[in-house]
N, C-alpha and C positions, 0 to 999 in steps of 0.2 A: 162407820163405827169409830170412835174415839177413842185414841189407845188411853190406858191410865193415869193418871197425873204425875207418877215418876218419872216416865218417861218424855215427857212436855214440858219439863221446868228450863226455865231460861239459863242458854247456858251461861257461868261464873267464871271459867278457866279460862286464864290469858293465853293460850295455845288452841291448835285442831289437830284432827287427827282423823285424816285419812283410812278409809279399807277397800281394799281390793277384793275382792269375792263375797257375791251375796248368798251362799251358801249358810248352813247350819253355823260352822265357826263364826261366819262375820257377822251373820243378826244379831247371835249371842252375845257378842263383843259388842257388836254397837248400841245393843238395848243396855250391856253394864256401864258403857262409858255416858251414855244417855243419863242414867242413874247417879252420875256421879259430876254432872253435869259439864261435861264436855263435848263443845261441839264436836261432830262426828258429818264427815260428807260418805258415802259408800259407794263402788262404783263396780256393776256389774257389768259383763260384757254381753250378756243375752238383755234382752229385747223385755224381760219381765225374770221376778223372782220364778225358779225352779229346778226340784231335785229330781235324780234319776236313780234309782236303783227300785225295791221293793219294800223291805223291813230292815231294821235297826234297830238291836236292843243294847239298853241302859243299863251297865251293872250299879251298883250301891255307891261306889264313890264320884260316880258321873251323875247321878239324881240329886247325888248330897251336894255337889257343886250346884248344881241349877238353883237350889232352893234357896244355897248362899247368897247367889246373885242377887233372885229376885220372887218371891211370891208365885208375881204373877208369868214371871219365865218358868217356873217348876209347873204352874199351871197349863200354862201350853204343851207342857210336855205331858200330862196329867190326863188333860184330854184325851191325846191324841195315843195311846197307851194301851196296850192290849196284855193282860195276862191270864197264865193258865185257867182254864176252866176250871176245875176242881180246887173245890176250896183247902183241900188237904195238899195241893201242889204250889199254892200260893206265893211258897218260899223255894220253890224248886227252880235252880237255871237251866240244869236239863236231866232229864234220866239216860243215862248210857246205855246203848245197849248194843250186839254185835249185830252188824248186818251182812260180813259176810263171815262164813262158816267155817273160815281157813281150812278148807280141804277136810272138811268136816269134823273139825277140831272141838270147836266152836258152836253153841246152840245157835240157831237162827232167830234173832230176835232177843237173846237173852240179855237179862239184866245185867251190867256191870257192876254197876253204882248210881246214885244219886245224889248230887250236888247241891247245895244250897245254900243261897246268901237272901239277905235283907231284902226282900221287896220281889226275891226270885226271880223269872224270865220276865221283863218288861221290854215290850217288843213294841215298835211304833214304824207307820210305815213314813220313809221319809218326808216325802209331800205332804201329808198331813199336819205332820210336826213342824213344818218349814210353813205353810198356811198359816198356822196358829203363830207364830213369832211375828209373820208380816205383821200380824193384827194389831201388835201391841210398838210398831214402829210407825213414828210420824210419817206422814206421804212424804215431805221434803229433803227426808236423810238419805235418800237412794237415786243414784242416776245410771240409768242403763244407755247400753249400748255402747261404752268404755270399755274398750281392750287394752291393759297396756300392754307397751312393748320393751319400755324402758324408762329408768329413773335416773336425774341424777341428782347431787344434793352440795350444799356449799352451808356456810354459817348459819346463814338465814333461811334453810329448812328444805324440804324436797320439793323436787319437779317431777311430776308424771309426766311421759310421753305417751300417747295416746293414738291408735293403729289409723283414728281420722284427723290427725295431725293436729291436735288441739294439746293445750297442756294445763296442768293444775299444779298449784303451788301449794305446801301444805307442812303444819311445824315438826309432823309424826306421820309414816305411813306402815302400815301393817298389811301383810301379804298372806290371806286365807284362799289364796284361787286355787286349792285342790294338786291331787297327786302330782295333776300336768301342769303345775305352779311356772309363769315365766318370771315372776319376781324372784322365786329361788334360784332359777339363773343367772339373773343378773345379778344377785346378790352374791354368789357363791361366784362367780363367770363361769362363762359357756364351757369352758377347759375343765375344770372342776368332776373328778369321776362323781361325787357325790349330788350332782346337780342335775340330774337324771334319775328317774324310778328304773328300778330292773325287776325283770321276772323272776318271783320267786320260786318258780316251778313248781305253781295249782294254777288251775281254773276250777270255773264253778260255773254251772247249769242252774239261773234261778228261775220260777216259777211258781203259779200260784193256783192253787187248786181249792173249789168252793168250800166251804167246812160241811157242808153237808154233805157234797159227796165224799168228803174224806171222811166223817163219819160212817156212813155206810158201810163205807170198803175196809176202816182200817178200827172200828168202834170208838165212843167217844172219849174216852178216855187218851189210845194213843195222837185221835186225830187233837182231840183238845188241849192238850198240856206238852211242854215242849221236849223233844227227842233229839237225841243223836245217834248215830247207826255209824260203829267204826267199822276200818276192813283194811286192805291191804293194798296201799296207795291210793285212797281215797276215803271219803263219810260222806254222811246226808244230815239235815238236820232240819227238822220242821218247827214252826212254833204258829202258834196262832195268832193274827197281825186284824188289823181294822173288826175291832170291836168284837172280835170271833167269827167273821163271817167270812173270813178267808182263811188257809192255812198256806203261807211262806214255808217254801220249798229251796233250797241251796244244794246243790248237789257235788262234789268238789273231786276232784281228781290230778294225776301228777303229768308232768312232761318235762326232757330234759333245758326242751327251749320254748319259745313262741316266737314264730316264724314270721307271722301277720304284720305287718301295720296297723291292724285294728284291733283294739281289744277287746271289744265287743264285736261277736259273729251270731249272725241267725243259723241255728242248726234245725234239722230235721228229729223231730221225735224219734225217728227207728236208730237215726244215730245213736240218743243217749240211750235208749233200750237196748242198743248193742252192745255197747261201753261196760256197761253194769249188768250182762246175761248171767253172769257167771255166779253175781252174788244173791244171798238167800230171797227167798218170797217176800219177808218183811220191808226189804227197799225195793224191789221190782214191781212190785202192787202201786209203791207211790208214785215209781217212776212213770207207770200207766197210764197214770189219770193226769198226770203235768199234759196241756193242752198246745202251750204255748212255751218256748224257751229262747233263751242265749245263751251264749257261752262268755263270759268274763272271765280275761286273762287279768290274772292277780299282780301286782308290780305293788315293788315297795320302796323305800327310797334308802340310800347306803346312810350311813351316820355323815351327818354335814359337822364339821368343824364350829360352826355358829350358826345360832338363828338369828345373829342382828348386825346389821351396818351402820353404825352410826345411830343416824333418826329413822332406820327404818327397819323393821322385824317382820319373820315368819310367825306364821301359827294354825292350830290342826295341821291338817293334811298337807299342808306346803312344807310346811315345816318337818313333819315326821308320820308320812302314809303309811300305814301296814296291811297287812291281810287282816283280816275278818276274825281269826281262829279265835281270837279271846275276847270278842266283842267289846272289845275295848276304845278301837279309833275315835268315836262319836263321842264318848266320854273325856277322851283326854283332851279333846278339841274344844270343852267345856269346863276342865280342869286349866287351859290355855287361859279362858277368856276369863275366870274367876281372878286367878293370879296377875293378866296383864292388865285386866281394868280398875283391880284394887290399886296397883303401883303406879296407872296413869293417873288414878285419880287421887293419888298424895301427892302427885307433882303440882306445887304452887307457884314454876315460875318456870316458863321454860327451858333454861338452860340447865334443869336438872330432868329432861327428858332422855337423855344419851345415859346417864347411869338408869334410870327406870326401865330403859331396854336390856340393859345389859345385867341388869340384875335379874331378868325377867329369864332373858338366857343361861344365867350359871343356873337357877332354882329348876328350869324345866326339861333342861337338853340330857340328864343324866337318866330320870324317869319316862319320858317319850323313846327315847331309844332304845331302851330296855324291851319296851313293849311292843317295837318293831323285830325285833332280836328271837322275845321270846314267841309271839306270834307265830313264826317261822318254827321254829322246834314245836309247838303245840300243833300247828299244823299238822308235823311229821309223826306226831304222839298218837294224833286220831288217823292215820290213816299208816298206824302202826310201822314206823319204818324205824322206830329207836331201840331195836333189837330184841320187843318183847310186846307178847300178847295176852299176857298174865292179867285174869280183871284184879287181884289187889295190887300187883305195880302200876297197873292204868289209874284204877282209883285213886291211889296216893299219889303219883306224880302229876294228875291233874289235880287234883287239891293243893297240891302245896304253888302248883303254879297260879291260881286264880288266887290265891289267901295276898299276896303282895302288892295285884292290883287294887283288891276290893278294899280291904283293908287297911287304910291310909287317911291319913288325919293331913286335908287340903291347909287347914288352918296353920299348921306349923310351919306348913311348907312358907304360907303367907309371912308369918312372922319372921322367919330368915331372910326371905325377899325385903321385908320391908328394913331390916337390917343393913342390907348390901346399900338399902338406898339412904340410907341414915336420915329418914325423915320423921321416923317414930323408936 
């Protein structure tokens, strides 16, 4: 297959630019600087493009980015897209409801509220969505099998160091390699408290259970349309992922530490059925039918002082990883790549690449960290630990914490940026 002709045009720009991580952030990125015709080399450390997780979903300001980009980047994600069954849930992100009964305070099962923005729960499972991107990238922009280990950089632009002792030379390099980013170490150095992800004290139990039989068990309404089930130091939260034929299960829970080396552990079913004996029928039923699980220790990254050195920047997840709680990460990582490939792609010469970075960092480092911050307290919201189980303080305080993210006009943000760089 032949990606689109935007993406193919001969590059123009007297500069390149380098990316490290062929995850969601760097395709995205390197299909808009493709776009804007800038050579782009990417460099993966595994062996072929691929994500790991289950589902990921897209609030309103992370779709409005995609479409900015690119048509047919909004298309990939379009595809690859799953939302609520019910044509009356359409705009729904999730319905609240309690799952455990606070000592029987609490209905099991009952409704809190319901939430709603633009386009509602738009759920995609990662590989999916990550397949669909390859498609619309030339074969020649990606080389795998490149670890780096380190960078260094003088007038005439950066060096990758490379874990098979090779090295690349390059005018701009950008660092998407994810939460365990080694580019934000060295960028940050190793000393650096902020240069390290720490447990934010959750984990999560994900898993995938047929939609049919969640149907069954749970009817189709709850199994089709997406939920969340608060309690007390912990939630669940289902949505339906791959085209409706699966229902994505997260199951999430608190701990003072994580002791592990690994963040991902195979658990035993009667574990998490242990875990969660306590709470109502409503999430014990779903916990039932999850076949297969792990457990993901949740790590976020402290506020970094910068995301650029010179000629070479963070973005997504290296830059600013969160928890899950707001569904937000996947977005802002796309919010990244709108903002930094409009400002690479004003730069016409490149000795104005170092201010295009650094404008890239005053416009995004204020809103990314926000979103890791508030992440952390919405966490604590749904598994009730902010001192209240009230459903209209729940309502409202999640309302007003999703209205900030969703609600946000990218474009302005652009115009200030493009401001900082005084090129329009």
């Amino acid at each position: 297959m032949t990606p689109p002709p935007e993406f193919c045009q001969p590059p123009t720009k007297p500069f390149d630019v380098a990316i490290v991580g062929g995850g969601i952030a760097g395709l995205t990125l390197a299909l808009h600087l493709l776009i804007h015709r800038v050579p782009v080399k990417l460099y993966e450390q595994a062996a072929h493009f691929g994500e790991i997780g289950a589902g990921v979903s897209f609030g309103p300001n992370s779709t409005k980015a995609l479409g900015l980009i690119s048509p047919h980047v909004f298309e990939a994600f379009a595809e690859a897209e799953t939302n609520n069954v019910d044509e009356a849930k359409k705009n729904v992100w999730f319905d609240f409801r309690y799952g455990d009964t606070c000592n029987g305070q609490r209905p099991d099962g009952g409704l809190i509220c319901t939430l709603e923005c633009d386009g509602g729960q738009r759920g995609v499972k990662r590989s999916a969505l990550l397949d669909n991107l390859v498609k619309l990238l030339p074969s020649d922009v990606a080389e795998f099998g490149k670890r780096v280990e380190r960078y260094t950089q003088d007038g005439d632009g950066v060096t990758l160091h490379f874990h098979d002792g090779t090295t690349a030379k390059h005018d701009a390099v950008v660092g998407c390699d994810g939460i365990k980013s080694r580019m934000r170490k060295v960028l940050l150095g190793e000393d650096d408290v902020a240069s390290t992800a720490t447990f934010s004290g959750k984990y999560a139990y994900r898993g995938l259970i047929p939609m049919q039989r969640a149907q069954e068990e749970l009817g189709p309404e709850l199994a089709g349309n997406s939920q969340l089930y608060v309690g007390r130091h912990g939630h669940l939260l289902t949505f339906p992922i791959g085209k409706g034929d699966m229902m994505n299960v997260v199951a999430f829970g608190s701990a003072d530490a994580w002791e592990s080396t690994q963040w991902v552990k195979p658990v035993t079913k009667e574990d998490v059925i242990k875990e969660y004996s306590h709470w109502g029928h409503s999430v014990c039923r779903i916990i039932d039918m999850i076949q297969q699980t792990d457990v993901w220790a949740l790590f976020d990254h402290p506020p970094a002082r910068t995301y650029c050195d010179g000629l070479v920047c963070l973005m997504g997840d290296a830059a600013h990883a969160s928890t899950p709680h707001k569904g937000g990460g996947a977005g802002m990582a796309v919010e990244d790549a709108y903002i930094l490939g409009n400002l690479l792609g004003a730069v016409t010469d490149k000795s104005q690449i170092r201010r295009a970075l650094a404008a890239y960092d005053t416009t995004r480092r204020a809103r990314t960290q926000r979103l890791v911050a508030d992440s952390r307290d919405q966490g604590m919201l749904f598994d009730l630990e902010l001192g209240f189980d009230d459903p209209d303080q729940i309502a409202s305080n999640i309302s007003q914490r999703m209205k900030w993210l969703w609600d946000y006009d990218i474009t302005k943000e652009l115009d200030e940026a493009y401001r900082l760089l005084k090129v329009v």
